[in-house]
C-alpha positions in Angstrom: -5.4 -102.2 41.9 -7.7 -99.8 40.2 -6.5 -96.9 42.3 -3.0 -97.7 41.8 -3.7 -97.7 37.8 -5.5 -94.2 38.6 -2.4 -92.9 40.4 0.1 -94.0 37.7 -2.0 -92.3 35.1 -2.5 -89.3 37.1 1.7 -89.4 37.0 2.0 -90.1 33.4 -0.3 -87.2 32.7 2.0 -84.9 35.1 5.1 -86.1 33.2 3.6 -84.7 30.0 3.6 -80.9 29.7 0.4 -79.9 27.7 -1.4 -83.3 26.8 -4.6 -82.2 27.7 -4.1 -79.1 25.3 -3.4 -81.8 22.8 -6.1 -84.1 23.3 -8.1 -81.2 23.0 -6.7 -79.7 19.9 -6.8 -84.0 18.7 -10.5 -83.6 18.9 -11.4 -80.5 17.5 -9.5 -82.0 14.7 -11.1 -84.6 14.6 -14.6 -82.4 14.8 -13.2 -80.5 11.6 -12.1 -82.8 9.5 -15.9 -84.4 10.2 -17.5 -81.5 8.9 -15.3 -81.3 5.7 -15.8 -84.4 4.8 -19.8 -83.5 5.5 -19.0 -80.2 3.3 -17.0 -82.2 0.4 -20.0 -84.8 -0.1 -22.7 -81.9 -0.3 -20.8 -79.9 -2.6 -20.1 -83.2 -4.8 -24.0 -83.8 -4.5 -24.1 -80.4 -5.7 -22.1 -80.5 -8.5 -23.5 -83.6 -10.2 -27.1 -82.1 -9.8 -25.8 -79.0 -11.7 -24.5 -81.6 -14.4 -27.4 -83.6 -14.1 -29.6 -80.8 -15.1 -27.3 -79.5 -17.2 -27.0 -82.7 -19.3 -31.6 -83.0 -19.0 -31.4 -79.4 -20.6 -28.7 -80.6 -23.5 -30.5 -83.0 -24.4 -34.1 -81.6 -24.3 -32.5 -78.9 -26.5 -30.7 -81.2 -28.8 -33.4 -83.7 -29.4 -33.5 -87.0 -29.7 -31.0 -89.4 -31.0 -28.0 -87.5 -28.9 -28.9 -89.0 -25.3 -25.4 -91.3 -26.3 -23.6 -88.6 -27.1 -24.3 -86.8 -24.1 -24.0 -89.6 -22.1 -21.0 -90.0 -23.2 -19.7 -86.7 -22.1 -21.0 -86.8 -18.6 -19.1 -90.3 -18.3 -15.7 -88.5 -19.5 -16.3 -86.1 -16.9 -15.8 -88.7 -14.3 -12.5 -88.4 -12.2 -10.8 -91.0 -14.0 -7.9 -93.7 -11.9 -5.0 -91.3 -10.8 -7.4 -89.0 -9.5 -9.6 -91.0 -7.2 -5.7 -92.7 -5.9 -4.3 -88.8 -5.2 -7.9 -88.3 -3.4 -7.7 -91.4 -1.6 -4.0 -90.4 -0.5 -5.1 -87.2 0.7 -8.2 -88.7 2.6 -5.2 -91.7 4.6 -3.1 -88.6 4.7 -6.3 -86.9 7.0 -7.1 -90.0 8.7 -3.5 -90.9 9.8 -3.2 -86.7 11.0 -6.5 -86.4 12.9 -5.4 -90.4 14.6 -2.2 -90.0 15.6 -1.0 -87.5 19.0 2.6 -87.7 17.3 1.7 -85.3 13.7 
């Protein structure tokens, strides 16, 4: 049984010009989009240290009594609703791409 499953893949495969070459190309696809995702989060990290330290040095220059305020602005800086929908979009729109043989 098992070698008549082995010899109807074996077919299959034969009937398909290039699917290896596609598998192939499916997972260094996948392999990229990996290390984007690895590249987006350390930039992020990245970015809120910068705004981290930039908001410790506001405030150490401002003084007390503005650690609200400048809380405040770091909140505002946020990515507020639409953008983290359009970024989870894009991140289904990645994961549907990098999942399925037929995009």
């Amino acid at each position: 049984a098992l070698d008549l499953l082995r010899e109807e893949l074996a077919e299959l495969r034969r009937q398909v010009p290039g699917l290896a070459g596609r598998e192939e190309l499916v997972r260094l696809l996948d392999i990229q989009a990996e290390r984007i995702v690895a590249l987006e989060r350390e930039r992020n990290a990245a970015l809120w240290r910068a705004e981290r330290e930039s908001l410790r040095a506001r405030e150490a220059a401002a003084g007390p009594g503005t650690v609200a305020i400048l809380s405040a602005d770091l909140v505002a800086a946020l990515p507020d609703e639409a953008q983290l929908t359009e970024a989870l979009a894009a991140a289904d729109l990645v994961l549907c791409q990098t999942g399925c043989l037929s995009h």
